[in-house]
N, C-alpha and C positions, 0 to 999 in steps of 0.2 A: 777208584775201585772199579772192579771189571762186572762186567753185567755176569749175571746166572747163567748158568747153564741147566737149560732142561733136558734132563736124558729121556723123558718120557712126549717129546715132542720130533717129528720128522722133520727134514730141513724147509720143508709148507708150514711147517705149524700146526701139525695134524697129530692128534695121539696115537702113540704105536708101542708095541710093547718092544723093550731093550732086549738086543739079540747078546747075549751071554753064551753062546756058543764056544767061542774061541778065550773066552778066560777056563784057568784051571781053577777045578774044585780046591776050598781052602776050609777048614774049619774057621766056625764064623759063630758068634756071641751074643747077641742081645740082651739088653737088661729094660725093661718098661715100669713104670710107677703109676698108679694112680691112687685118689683118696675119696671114698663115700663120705661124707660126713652125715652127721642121725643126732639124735635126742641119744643123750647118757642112755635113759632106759633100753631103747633099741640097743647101744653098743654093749650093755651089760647083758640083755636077755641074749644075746649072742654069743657072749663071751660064757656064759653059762648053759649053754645051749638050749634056749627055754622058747624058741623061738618054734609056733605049732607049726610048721610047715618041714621041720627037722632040721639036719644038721648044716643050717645054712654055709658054712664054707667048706664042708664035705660038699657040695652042692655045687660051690660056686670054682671050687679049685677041678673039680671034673671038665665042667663050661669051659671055662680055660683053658685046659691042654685042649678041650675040642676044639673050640675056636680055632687055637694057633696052627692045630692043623687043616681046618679049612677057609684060610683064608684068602689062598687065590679064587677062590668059589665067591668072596665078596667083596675083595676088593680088585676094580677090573684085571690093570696092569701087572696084579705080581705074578710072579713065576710060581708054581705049582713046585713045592718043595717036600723031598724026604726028611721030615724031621728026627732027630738025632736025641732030644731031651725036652723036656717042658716041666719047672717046675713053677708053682702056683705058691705064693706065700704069702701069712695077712700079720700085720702088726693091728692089734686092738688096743686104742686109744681109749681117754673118756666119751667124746662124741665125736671117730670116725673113726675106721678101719683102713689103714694104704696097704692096698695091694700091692705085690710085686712078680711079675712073671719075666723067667729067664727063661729062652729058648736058645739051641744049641743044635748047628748042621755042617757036614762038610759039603759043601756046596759052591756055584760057582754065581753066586747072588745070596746078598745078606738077610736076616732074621727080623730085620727091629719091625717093621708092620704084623710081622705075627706074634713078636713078643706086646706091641701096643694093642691088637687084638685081642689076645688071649689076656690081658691087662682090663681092656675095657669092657670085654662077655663078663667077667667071673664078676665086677663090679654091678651089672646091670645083672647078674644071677644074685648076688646081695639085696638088689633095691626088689627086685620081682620079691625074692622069699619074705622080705620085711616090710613089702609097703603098704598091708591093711594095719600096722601099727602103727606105722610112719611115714605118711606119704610128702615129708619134707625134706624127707631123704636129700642131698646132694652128689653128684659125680662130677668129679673135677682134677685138675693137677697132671692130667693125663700126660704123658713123659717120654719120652728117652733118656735114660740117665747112663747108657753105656753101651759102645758096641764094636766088638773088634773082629779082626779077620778082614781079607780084601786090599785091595790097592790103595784105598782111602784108608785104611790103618785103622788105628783105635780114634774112641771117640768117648768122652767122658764127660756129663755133665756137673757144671760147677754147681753145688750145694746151695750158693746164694740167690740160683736167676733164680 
């Protein structure tokens, strides 16, 4: 098996940000997952929207488009992107909520750090709204479950890892 390749390393070893200059804009896909998990009462008083601080995933689905779009501002290396879509979506469970955010660019660098971004704000805007009720809260499972556009093609996680 052939060693890695890090594109975000200079031929020293040094971190440098990837020059994407000379690739053409492609539209590009992102799909990220993560899972809060809470006490039933927490995932019902939310499900019901009883939760005093309001409508926590009106709350947390905002967080998330924000995030996704400022996320070269935290995470060093990415490319400062026009985003093109972001949407925020929660399946409520008995005791957890998985988030899911898809972001969507024509671009000549991919989406998935700002789809896991905007995945794991809207999750920590969940635990902020809920946690004088629940400070057992968990965030976990955080994902790539899919991503296409680019010279590396699609990319799909399997349902089992």
């Amino acid at each position: 098996m052939s060693e890695p390749s890090f594109t975000h390393l200079d031929p020293q070893g040094r971190a440098h940000m990837v020059d994407v200059t000379p690739k053409e804009p492609t539209h590009r896909r992102a799909v990220a997952r993560c899972r809060v998990s809470m006490s039933p009462a927490t995932a019902q008083a939310i499900a019901e929207g009883a939760v005093s601080k309001g409508d926590v995933l009106a709350v947390a689905r905002v967080a998330g488009i924000q995030a996704s779009k400022r996320t070269a501002e935290m995470i060093p290396l990415c490319h400062p992107l026009m985003i093109g879509a972001v949407s925020v979506s929660f399946d409520i469970g008995e005791d957890a909520i998985v988030v899911e955010a898809v972001v969507e660019t024509v671009e000549r660098t991919g989406v998935e750090m700002e789809a896991l971004h905007a995945c794991s704000v809207a999750a920590l805007t969940i635990y902020d709204m809920c946690k004088s009720a629940d400070r057992a809260m968990v965030i976990g499972d955080l994902a790539l479950w899919e991503k296409t556009g680019g010279r590396s093609g699609t990319y799909r996680r399997d349902a089992a890892v």
